[in-house]
Biopython code that builds the backbone (N, CA, C, O; Angstrom):
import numpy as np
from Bio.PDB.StructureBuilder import StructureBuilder

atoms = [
    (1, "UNK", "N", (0.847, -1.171, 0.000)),
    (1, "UNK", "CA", (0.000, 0.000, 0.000)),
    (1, "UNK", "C", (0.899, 1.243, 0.000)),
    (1, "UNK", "O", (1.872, 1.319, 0.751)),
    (2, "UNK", "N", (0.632, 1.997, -0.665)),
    (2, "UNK", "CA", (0.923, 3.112, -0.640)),
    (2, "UNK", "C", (0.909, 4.268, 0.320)),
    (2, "UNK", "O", (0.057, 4.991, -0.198)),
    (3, "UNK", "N", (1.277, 4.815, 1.274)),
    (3, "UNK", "CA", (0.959, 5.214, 2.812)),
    (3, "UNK", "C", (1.977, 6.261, 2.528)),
    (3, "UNK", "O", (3.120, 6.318, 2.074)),
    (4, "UNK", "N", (0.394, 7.652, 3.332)),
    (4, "UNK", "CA", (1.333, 9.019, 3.840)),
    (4, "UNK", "C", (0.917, 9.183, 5.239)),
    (4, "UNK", "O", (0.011, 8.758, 5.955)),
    (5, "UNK", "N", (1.845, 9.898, 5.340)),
    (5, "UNK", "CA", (1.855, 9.947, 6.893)),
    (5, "UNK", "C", (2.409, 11.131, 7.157)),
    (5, "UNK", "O", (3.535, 11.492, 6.815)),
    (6, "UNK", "N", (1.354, 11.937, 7.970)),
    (6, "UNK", "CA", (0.952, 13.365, 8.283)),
    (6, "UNK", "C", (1.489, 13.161, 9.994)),
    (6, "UNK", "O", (1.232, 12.330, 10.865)),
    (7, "UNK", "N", (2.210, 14.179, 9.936)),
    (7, "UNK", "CA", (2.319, 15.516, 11.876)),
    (7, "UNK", "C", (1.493, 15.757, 12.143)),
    (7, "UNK", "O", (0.561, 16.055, 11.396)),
    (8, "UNK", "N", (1.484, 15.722, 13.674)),
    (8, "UNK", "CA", (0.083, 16.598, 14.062)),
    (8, "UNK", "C", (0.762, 18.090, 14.618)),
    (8, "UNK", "O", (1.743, 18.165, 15.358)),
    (9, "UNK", "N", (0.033, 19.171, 14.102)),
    (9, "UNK", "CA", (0.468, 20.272, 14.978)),
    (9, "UNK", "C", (0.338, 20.333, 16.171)),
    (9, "UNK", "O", (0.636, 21.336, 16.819)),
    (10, "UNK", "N", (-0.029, 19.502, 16.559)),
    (10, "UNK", "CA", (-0.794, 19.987, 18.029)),
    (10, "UNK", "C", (-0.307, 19.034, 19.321)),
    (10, "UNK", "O", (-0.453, 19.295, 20.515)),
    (11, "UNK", "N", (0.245, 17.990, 18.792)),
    (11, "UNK", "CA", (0.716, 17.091, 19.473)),
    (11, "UNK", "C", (1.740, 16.247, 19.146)),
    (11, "UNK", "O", (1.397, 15.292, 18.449)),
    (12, "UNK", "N", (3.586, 16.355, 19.619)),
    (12, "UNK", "CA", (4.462, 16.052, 19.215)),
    (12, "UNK", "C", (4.460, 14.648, 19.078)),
    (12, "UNK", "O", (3.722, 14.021, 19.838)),
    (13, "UNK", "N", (5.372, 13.829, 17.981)),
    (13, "UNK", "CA", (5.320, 12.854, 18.418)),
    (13, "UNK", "C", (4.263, 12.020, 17.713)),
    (13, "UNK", "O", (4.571, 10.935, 17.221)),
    (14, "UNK", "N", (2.816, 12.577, 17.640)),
    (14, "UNK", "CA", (1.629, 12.116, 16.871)),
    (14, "UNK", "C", (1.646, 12.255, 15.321)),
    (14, "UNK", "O", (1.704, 13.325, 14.714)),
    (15, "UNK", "N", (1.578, 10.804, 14.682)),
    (15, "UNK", "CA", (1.457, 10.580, 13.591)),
    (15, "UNK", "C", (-0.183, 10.017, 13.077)),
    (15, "UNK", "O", (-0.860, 9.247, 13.759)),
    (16, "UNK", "N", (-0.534, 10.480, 11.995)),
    (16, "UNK", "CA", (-1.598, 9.680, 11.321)),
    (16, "UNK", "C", (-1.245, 8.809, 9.768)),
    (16, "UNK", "O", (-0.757, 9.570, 8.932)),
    (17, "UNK", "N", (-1.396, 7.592, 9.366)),
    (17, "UNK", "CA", (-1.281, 6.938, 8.556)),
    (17, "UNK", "C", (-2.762, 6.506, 7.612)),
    (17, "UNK", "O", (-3.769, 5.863, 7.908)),
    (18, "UNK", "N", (-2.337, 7.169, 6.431)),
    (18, "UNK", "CA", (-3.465, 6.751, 5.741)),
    (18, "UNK", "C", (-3.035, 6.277, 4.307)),
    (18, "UNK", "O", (-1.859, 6.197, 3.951)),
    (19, "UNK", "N", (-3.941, 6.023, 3.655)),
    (19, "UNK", "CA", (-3.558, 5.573, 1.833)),
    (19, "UNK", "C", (-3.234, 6.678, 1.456)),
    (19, "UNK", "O", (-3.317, 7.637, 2.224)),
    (20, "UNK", "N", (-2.749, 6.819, 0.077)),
    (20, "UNK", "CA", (-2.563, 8.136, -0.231)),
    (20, "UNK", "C", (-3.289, 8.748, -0.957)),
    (20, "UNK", "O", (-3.326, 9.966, -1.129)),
    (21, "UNK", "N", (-3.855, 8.014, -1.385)),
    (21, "UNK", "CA", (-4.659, 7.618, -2.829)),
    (21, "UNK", "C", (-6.108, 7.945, -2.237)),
    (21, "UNK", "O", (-6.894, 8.277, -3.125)),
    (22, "UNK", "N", (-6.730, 7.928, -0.755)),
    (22, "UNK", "CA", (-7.974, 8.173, 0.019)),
    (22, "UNK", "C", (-7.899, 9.478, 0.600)),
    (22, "UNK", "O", (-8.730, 10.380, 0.710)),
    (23, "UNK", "N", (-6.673, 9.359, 0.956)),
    (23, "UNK", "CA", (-5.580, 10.945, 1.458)),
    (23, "UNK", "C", (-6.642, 10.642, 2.652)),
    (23, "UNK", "O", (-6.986, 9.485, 2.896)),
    (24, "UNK", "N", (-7.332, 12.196, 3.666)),
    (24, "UNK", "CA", (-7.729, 12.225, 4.631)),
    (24, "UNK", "C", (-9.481, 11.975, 4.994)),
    (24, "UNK", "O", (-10.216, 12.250, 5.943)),
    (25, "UNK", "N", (-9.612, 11.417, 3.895)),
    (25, "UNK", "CA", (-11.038, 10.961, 3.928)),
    (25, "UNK", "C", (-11.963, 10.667, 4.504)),
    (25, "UNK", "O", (-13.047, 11.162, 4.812)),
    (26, "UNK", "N", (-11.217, 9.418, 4.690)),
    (26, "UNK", "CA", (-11.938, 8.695, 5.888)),
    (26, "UNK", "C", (-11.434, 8.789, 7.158)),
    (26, "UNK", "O", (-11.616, 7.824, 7.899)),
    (27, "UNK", "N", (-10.856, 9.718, 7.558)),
    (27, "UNK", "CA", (-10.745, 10.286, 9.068)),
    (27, "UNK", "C", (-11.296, 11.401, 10.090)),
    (27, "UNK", "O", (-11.234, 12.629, 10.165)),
    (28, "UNK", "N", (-11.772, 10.526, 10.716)),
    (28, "UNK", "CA", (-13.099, 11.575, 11.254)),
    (28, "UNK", "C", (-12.957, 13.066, 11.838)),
    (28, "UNK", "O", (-12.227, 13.515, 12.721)),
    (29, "UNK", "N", (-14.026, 13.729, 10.931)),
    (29, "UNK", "CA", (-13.764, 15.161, 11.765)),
    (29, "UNK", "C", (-12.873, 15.777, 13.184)),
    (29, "UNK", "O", (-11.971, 16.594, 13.366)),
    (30, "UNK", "N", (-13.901, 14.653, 14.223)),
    (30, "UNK", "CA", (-13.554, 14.918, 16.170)),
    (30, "UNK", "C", (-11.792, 14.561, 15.774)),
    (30, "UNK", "O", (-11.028, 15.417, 16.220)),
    (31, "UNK", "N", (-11.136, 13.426, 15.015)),
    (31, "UNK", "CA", (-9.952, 12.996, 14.952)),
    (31, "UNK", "C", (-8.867, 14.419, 14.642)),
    (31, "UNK", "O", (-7.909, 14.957, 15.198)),
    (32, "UNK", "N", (-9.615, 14.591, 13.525)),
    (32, "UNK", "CA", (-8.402, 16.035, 12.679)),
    (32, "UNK", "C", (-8.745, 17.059, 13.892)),
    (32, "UNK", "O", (-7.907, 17.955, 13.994)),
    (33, "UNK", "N", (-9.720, 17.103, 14.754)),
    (33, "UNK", "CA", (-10.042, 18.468, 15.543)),
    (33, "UNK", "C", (-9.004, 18.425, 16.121)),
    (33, "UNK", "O", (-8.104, 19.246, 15.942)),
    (34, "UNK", "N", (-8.931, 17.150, 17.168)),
    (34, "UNK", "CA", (-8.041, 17.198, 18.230)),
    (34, "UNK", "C", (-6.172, 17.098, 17.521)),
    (34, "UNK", "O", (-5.208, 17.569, 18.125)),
    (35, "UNK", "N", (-6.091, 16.396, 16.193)),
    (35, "UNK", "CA", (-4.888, 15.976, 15.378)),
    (35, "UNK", "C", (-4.242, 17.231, 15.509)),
    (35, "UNK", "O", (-3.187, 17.331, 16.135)),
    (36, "UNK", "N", (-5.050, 18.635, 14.717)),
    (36, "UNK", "CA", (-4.718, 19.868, 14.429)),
    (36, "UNK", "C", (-4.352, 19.643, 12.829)),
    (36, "UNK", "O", (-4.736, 18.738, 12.089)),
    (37, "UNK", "N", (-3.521, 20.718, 12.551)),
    (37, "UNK", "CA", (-3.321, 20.736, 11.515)),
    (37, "UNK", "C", (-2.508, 19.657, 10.710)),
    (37, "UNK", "O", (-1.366, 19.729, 11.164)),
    (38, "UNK", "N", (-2.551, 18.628, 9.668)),
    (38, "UNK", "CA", (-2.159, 17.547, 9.277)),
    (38, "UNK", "C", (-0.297, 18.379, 8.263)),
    (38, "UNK", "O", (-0.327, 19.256, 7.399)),
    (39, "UNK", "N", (0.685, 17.852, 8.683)),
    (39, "UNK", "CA", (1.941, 18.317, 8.041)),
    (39, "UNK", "C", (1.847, 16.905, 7.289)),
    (39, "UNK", "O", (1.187, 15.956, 7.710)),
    (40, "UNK", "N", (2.587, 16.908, 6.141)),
    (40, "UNK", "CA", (2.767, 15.875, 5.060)),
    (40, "UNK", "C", (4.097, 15.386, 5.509)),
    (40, "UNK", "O", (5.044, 16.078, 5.135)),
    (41, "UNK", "N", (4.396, 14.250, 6.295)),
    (41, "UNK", "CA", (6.092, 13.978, 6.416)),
    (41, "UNK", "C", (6.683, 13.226, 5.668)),
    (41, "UNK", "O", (7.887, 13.480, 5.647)),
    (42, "UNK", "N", (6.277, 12.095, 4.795)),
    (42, "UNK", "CA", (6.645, 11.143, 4.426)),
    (42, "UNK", "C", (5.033, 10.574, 3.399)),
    (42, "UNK", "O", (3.820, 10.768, 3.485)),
    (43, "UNK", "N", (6.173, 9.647, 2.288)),
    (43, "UNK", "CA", (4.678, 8.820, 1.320)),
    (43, "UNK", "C", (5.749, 7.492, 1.530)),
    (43, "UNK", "O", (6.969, 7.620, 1.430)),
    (44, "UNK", "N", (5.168, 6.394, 1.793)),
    (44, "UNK", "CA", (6.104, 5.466, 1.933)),
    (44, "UNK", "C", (5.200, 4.042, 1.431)),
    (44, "UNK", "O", (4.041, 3.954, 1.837)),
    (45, "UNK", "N", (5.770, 2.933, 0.535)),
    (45, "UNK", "CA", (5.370, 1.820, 0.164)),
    (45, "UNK", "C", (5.291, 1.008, 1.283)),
    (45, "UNK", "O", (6.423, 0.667, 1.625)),
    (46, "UNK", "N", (4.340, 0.516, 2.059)),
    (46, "UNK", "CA", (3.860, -0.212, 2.997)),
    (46, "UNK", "C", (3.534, -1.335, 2.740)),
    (46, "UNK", "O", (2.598, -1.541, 1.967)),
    (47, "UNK", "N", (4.237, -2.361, 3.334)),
    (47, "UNK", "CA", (4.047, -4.112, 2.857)),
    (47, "UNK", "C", (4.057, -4.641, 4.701)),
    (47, "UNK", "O", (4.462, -4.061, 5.708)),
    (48, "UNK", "N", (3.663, -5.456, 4.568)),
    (48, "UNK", "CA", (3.646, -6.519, 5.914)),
    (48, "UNK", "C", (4.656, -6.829, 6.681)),
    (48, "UNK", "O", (4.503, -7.117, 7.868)),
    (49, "UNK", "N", (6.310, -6.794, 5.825)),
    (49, "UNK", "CA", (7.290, -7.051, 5.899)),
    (49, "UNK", "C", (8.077, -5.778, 6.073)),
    (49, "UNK", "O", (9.269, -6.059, 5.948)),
    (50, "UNK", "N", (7.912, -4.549, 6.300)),
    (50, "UNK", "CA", (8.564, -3.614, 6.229)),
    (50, "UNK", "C", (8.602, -2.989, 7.555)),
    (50, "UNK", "O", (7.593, -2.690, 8.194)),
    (51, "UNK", "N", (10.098, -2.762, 8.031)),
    (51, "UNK", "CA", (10.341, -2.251, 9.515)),
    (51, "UNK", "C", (9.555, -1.068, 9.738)),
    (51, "UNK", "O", (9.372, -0.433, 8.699)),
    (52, "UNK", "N", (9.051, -0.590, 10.734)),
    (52, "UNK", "CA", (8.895, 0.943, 11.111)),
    (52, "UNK", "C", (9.296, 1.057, 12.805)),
    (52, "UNK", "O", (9.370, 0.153, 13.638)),
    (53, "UNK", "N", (9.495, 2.380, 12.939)),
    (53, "UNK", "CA", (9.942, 2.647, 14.290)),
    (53, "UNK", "C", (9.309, 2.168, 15.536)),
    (53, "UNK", "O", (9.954, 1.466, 16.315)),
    (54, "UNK", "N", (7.900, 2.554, 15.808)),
    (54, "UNK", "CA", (7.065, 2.204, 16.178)),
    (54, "UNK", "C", (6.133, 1.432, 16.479)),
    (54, "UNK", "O", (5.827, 1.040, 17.605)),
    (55, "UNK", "N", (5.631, 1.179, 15.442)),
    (55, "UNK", "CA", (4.723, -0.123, 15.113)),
    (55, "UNK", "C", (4.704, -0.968, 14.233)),
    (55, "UNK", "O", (5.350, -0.671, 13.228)),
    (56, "UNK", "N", (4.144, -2.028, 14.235)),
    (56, "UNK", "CA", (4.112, -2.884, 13.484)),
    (56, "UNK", "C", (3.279, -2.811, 12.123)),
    (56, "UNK", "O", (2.054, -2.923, 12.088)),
    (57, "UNK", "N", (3.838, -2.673, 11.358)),
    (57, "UNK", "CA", (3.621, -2.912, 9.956)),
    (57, "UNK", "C", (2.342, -3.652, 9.433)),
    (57, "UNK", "O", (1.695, -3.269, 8.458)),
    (58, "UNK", "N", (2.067, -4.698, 10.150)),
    (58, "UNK", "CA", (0.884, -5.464, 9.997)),
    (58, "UNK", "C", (-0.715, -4.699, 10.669)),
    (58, "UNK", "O", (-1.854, -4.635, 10.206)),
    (59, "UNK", "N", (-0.252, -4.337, 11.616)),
    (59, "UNK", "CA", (-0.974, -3.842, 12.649)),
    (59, "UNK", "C", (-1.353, -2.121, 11.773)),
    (59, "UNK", "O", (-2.341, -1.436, 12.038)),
    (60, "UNK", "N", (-0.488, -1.831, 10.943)),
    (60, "UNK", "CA", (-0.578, 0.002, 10.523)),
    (60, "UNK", "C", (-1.678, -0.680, 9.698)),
    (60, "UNK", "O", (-2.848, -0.300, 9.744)),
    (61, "UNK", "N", (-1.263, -1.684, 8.957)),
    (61, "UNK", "CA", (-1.691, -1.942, 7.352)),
    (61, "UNK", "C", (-3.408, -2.202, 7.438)),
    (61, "UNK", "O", (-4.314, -1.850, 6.683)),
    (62, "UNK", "N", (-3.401, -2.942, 8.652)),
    (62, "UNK", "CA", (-5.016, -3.565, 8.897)),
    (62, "UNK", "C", (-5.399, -2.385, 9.777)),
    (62, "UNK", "O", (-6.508, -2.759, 10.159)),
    (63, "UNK", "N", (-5.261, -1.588, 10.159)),
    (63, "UNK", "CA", (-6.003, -0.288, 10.881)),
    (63, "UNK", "C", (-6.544, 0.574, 9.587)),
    (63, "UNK", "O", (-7.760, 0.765, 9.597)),
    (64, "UNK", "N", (-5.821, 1.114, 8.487)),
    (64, "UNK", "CA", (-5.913, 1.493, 7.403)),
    (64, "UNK", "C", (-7.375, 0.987, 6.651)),
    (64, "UNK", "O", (-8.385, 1.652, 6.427)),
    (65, "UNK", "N", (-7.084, -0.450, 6.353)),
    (65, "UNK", "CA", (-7.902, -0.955, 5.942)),
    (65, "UNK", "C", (-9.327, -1.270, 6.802)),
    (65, "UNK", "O", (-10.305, -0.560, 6.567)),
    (66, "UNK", "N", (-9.366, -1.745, 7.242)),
    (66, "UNK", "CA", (-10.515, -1.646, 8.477)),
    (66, "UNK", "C", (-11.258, 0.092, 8.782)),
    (66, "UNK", "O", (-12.460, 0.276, 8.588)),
    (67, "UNK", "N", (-10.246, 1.330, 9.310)),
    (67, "UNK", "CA", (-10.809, 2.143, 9.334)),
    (67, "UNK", "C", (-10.519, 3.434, 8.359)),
    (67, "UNK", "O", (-11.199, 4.458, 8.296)),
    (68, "UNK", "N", (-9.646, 3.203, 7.813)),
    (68, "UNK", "CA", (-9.286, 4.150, 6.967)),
    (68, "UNK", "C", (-7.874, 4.946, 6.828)),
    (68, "UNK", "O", (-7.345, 5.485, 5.856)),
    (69, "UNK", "N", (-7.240, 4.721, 8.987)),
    (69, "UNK", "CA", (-6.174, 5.474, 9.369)),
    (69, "UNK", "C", (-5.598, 4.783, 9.835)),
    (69, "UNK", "O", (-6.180, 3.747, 9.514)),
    (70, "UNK", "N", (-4.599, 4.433, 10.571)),
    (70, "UNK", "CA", (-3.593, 4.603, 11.797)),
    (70, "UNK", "C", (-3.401, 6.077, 12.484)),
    (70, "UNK", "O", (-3.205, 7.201, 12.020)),
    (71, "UNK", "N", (-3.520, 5.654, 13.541)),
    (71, "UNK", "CA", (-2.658, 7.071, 14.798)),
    (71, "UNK", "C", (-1.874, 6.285, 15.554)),
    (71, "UNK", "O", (-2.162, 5.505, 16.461)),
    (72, "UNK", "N", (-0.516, 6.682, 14.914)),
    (72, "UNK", "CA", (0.342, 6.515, 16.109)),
    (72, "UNK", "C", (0.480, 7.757, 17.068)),
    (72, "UNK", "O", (0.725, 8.884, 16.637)),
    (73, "UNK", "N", (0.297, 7.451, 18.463)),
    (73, "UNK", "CA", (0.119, 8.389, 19.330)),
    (73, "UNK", "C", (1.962, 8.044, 20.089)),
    (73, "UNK", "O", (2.642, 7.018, 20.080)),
    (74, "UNK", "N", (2.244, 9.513, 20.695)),
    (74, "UNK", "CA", (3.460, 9.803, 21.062)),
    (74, "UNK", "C", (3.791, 8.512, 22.096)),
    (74, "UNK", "O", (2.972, 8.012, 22.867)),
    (75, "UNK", "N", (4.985, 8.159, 21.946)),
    (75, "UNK", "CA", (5.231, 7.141, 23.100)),
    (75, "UNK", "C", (4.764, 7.433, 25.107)),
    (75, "UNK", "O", (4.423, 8.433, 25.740)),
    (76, "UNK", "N", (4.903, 6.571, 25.332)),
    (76, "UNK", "CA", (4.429, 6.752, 26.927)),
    (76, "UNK", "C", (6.074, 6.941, 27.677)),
    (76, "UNK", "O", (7.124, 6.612, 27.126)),
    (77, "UNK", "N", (5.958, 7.493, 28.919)),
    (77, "UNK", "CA", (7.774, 8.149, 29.295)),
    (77, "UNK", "C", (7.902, 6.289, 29.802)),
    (77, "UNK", "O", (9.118, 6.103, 29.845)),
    (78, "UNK", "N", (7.622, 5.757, 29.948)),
    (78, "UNK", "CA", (8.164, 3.963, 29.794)),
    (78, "UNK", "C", (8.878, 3.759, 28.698)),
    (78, "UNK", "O", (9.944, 3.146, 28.748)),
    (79, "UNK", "N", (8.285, 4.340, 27.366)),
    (79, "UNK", "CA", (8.556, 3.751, 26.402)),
    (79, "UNK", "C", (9.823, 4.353, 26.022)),
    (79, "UNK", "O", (10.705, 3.730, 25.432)),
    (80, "UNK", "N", (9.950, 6.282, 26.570)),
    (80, "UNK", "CA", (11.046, 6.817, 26.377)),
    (80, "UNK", "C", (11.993, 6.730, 27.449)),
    (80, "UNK", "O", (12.856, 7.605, 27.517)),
    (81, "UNK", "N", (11.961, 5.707, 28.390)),
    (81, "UNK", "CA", (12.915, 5.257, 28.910)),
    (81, "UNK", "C", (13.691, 3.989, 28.999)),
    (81, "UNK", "O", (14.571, 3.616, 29.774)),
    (82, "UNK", "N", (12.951, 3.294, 27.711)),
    (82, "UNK", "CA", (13.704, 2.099, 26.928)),
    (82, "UNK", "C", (14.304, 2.504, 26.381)),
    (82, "UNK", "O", (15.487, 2.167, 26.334)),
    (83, "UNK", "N", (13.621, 3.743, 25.460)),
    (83, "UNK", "CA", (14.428, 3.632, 23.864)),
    (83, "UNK", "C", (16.110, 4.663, 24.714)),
    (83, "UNK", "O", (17.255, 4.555, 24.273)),
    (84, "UNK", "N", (15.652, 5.641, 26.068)),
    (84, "UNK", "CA", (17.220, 6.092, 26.268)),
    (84, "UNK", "C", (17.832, 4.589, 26.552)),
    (84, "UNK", "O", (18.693, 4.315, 25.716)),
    (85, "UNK", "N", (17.631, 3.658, 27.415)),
    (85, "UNK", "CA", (18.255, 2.625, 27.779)),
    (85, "UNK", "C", (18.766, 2.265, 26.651)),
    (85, "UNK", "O", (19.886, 1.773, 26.782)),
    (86, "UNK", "N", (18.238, 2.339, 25.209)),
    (86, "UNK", "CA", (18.753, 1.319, 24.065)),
    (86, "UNK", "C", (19.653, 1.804, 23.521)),
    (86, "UNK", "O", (20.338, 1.169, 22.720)),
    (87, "UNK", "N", (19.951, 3.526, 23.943)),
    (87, "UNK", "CA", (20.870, 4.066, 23.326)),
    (87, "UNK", "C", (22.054, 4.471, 24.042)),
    (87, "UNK", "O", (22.929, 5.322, 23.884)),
    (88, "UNK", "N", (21.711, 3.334, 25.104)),
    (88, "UNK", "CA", (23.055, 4.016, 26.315)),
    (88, "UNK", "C", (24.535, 2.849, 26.133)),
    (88, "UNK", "O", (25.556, 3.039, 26.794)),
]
sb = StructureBuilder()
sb.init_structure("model")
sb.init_model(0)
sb.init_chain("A")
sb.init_seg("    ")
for serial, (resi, resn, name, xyz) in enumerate(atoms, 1):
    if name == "N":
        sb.init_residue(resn, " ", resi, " ")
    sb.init_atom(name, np.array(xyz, "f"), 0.0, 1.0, " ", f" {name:<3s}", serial, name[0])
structure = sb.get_structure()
């Protein structure tokens, strides 16, 4: 799939994943309210098999499909105190 993936102004850290080809369509109004303004960061070929930072690839691909998006929401300070651990 073909996948862009928008910033949120409003909240660091927060990504939304959609087709590119549907662009912001099917993402609900209340979603973009709280999202803010959508920045364009990246268009990236999305397969099942393909690393991402965050999440799982399988898991982006079937959120998409099922609802239209992915939100990856900013990590939890747990999560940013692995990733310092991973870099120590």
């Amino acid at each position: 799939m073909l996948c862009q993936v928008f910033r949120s102004s409003r909240q660091q850290e927060m990504y939304l994943y959609v087709e590119k080809s549907r662009g912001l369509d099917a993402v609900p109004d209340e979603l973009l309210a709280r999202f803010g303004t959508p920045t364009p960061v990246m268009v990236l070929l999305l397969t099942p098999e393909r690393s991402l930072a965050r999440a799982e690839s399988s898991a982006v691909l079937a959120s998409i499909e099922q609802q239209g998006f992915y939100l990856q929401m900013p990590p939890t300070p747990s999560q940013l105190l692995q990733r310092e651990r991973g870099n120590a």
